[in-house]
N, C-alpha and C positions, 0 to 999 in steps of 0.2 A: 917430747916423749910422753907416753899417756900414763905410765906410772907415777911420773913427776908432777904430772897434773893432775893425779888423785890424790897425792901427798899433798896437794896446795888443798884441793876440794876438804881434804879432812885437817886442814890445818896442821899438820906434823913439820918438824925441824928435820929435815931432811939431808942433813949437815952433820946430825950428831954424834958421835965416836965413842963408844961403836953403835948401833940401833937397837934399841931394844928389843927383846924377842917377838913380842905382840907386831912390832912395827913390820918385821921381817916378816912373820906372816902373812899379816893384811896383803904387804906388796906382793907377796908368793902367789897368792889368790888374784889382784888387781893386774899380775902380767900374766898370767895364764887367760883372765877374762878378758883384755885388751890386746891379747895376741903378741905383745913385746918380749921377743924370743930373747933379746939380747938383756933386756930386764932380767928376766927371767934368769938368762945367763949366770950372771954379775951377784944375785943371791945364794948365788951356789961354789961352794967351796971348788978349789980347782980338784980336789981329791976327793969329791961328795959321789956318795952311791946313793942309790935309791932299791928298791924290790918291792914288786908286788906278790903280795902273800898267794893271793888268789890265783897266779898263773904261774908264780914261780920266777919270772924273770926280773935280770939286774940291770941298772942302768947306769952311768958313767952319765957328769955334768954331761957331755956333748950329745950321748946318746938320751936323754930323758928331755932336754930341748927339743931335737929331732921327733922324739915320739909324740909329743905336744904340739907341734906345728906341723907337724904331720898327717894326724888325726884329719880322716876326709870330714868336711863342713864345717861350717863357724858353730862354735860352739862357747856356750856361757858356762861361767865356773862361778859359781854364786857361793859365798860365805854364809853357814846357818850356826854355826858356832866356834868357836876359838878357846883354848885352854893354856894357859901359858903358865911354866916356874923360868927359872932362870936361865937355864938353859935348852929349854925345851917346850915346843908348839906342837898341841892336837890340835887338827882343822876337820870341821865337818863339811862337808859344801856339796852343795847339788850342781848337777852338770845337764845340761839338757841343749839342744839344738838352737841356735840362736832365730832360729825361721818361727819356731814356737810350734813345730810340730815333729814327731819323730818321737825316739824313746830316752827317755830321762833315766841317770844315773847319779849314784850318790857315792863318795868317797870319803872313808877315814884316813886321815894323813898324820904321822907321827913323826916331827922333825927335830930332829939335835942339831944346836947352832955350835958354832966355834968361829971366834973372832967376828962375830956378825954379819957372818954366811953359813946358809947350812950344808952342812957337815952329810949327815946321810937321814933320809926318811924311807922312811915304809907305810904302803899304801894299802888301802882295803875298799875296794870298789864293790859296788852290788846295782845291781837293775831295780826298777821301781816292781816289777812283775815279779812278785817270790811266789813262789810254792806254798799251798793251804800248811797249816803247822797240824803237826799230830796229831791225835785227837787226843794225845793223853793229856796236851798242853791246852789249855783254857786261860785264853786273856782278859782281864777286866777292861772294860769299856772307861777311855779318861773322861772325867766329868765335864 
């Protein structure tokens, strides 16, 4: 199982009861980018919803697997940051095409764990291509 072999690659107790948030996480991210639908499955509470802000739709454990291996072409879901309290994971992560060309996107994910499945997240995806900002808004350049 390739989840299993990224819990070895990062050294995690992949045994312990129940997982800590951070861990659950990581693996959310590591079966989505390894394509392990049934991983993927198995972090998810049997009663977990999901919704994306952006379009409005909801998704039940079975349907939000399906929508994720669904998705036409391999696709990378890379980890850029992670935020965790005790019951609860932000993930930032960029998605782009795994060929390395096509159009890259990025998603905020907002997950509530319970018993060491999550429960229900909501998602906030955007495309790399945004729209010029205002002109009233003026950004400083990072150093």
């Amino acid at each position: 199982m390739a989840v299993q072999a990224w819990l070895e690659d990062q050294d995690v107790d992949a045994n312990r009861d129940p997982p800590d948030v951070e861990h659950v996480a990581r693996c959310f991210v590591a079966a989505i980018d390894t394509q392990d639908w049934h991983a993927l499955a198995g972090l998810l509470s049997p009663t977990f919803s999901a919704s994306y802000v952006h379009t409005g739709e909801t998704f039940t454990r079975e349907s939000f697997v399906a929508a994720n291996r669904d998705y036409p072409g391999a696709q990378r879901f890379l980890l850029e940051e992670v935020v965790v309290s005790q019951t609860q994971a932000v993930l930032r992560a960029r998605v782009s095409p795994a060929s390395g060309t096509g159009d890259t996107y990025y998603v905020a994910s907002f997950a509530t764990l319970q018993d060491g499945q999550i429960e229900r997240s909501v998602e906030v995806w955007t495309d790399v291509i945004a729209t010029m900002p205002p002109p009233h808004r003026t950004a400083v350049p990072l150093a």
